[in-house]
C-alpha positions, 0 to 999 in steps of 0.5 A, a space after each residue: 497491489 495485493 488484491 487479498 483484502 478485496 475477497 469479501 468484496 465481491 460476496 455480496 450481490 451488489 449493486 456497490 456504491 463506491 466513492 473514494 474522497 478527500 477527508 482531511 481536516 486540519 482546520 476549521 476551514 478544512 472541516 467545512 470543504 470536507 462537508 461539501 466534498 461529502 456532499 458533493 459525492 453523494 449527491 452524485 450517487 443519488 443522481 445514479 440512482 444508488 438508494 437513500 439508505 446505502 447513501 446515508 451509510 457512504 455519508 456517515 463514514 465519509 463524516 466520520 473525524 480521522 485524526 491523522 494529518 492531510 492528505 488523507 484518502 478514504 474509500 468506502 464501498 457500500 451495497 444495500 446489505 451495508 458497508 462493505 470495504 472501508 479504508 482510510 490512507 495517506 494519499 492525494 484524491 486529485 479526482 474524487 469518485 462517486 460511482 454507483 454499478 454493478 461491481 466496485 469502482 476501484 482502479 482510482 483507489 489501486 491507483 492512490 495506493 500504488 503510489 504510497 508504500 506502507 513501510 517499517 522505519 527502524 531507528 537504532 543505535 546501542 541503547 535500543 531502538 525506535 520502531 514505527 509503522 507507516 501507511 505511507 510517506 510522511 508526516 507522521 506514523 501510525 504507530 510507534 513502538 520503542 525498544 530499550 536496551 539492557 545493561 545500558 551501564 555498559 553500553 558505552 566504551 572506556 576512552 582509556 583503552 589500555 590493561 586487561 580489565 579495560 578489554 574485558 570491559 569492551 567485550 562486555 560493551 561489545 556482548 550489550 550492542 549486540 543484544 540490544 541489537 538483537 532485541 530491536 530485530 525481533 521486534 522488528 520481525 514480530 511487527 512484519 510478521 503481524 502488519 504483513 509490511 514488505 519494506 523495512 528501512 534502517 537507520 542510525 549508528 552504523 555498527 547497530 545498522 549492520 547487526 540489524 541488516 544480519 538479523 533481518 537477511 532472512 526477514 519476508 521484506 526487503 531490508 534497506 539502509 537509510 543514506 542518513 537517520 538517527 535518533 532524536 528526542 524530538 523526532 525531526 530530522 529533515 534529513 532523514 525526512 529526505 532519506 525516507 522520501 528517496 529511499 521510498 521514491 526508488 523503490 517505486 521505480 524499481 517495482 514499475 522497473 522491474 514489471 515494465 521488463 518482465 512484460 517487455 521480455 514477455 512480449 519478446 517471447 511472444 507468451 506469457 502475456 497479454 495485451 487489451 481489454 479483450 485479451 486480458 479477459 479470455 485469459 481471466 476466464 482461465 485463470 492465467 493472469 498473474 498481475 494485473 497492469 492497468 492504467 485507469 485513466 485509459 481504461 475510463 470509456 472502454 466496456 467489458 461484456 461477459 456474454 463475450 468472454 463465456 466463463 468470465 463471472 464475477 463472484 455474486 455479483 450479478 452483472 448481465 450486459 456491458 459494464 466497465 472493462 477497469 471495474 470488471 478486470 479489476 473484480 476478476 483480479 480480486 476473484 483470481 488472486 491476481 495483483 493489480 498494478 497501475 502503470 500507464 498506457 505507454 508502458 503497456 504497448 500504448 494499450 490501457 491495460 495489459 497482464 502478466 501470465 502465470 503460464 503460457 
């Protein structure tokens, strides 16, 4: 995960309430389990000892009605000064956090998020196209936007295909698949370029398909076919539904696939990595981690003091004496650039956090 919208996080000087809940409301039943959830977390801050200002501010964002369907996952940070991070995604909250510290307890919302994948869904075929953003999964997209071709009086070709004018005809309907094709990937690239998505998935008829996946080569995101998905007037279609979930799923593990070998090689190397709490944090003091991989069940109970790692700060944040290892590793991620990524523990040298170097 991009650590970037994190920055501003850590430019005030705490201490930070961090609570990560279950907002969905579906249901008039569902509007009074949200109410005690709330509940339940901030009284857990108050048994902390966070201040009734900063927990009446967790609380009225918390209450806040977001309409999208369930799961739904909010996290708000809050320091005396105000809120200072809020986000609301697609996602399940097996465990809630309540935490109020001297730095933010992010890994369990790292950890949600990592295992959604905002996308672009593309749905073309010669008449234009149905573009939607999602935050993650199904069931619905945050936005949708549709292209309409032009000419759309030539978009179909002449079954009598015979003679000089039914080929000019074809050529003419040919020029207008292509153009309409043309301007649903602009679209689609003004959209990447502006929401920052780095998946695109692409379905539809399959001449439409192919003229996308030429005009989107050199896109910032990774373009992929959908096994099926075309356009329907009422949006459902259960298998695309499955498309998107297997499209989605393979991507994931090609990401933890990928990092999983890179630390793998890394360690065969014996550089360019590192194992552990400690280790991670001497190489945070110089800047030399890449990716962060953690995995915050495994991390809960270690503690991290910067007095023993000289050089190791955390923004403004003033933190002296011991503090968690995963809320003080993921601060240096923010305040270093680095990515976090969650994997578990096996994968990491039986270890509950390791790191990828940008130099040896």
């Amino acid at each position: 995960m991009d650590t970037a919208g994190f920055t501003n996080l850590l430019t005030r000087p705490g201490p930070y309430a961090t609570v990560l809940a279950d907002v969905s409301q579906n249901s008039e039943n569902a509007a009074h389990a949200k109410e005690l959830r709330v509940r339940a977390v901030c009284e857990e801050l108050s048994a902390q000892g966070a201040p009734p200002g900063v927990i009446a501010q967790v609380s009225d964002r918390l209450e806040a009605n977001v309409r999208q369907p369930a799961p739904l996952a909010r996290v708000v940070v809050a320091t005396p000064e105000g809120i200072a991070y809020d986000e609301v995604a697609v996602a399940e909250v097996p465990n809630p956090v309540a935490t109020w510290d001297a730095l933010p307890d992010l890994g369990s919302w790292i950890a949600a998020r990592e295992a959604s994948m905002p996308f672009v869904l593309v749905l073309a075929d010669h008449t234009g196209g149905d573009i939607s953003l999602w935050d993650s999964g199904l069931p619905q997209p945050t936005s949708t936007t549709t292209v309409a071709g032009d000419e759309l009086e030539h978009v179909h070709k002449v079954q009598d295909n015979v003679g000089w004018a039914a080929f000019r005809m074809q050529q003419t309907t040919d020029n207008v698949w292509r153009h309409n094709a043309d301007k649903v990937a602009e679209e689609v690239t003004r959209l990447v370029r502006d929401h920052g998505h780095e998946l695109v998935l692409v379905g539809g008829d399959p001449t439409t398909v192919g003229r996308l996946r030429e005009n989107l080569a050199g896109l910032h995101a990774e373009v992929v076919e959908l096994a099926s998905g075309q356009r329907t007037e009422d949006g459902g279609d259960h298998a695309r539904d499955e498309a998107i979930r297997t499209a989605l799923l393979d991507q994931v593990v090609r990401r933890r696939t990928s990092l999983v070998r890179r630390l793998e090689e890394a360690w065969g190397r014996g550089e360019r990595a590192a194992t552990g709490v400690r280790d991670v944090a001497d190489a945070f003091v110089t800047g030399r981690v890449e990716t962060l991989l953690i995995d915050p069940g495994a991390l809960a109970g270690y503690t991290l003091d910067p007095a023993d790692h000289p050089g190791l700060t955390f923004g403004e944040a003033p933190v002296s004496g011991p503090v968690p290892a995963g809320e003080a590793l993921v601060a240096a991620a923010v305040l270093t650039d680095a990515e976090v990524c969650v994997l578990p523990a096996s994968l990491l040298g039986d270890a509950p956090v390791a790191a990828l170097l940008r130099w040896a």
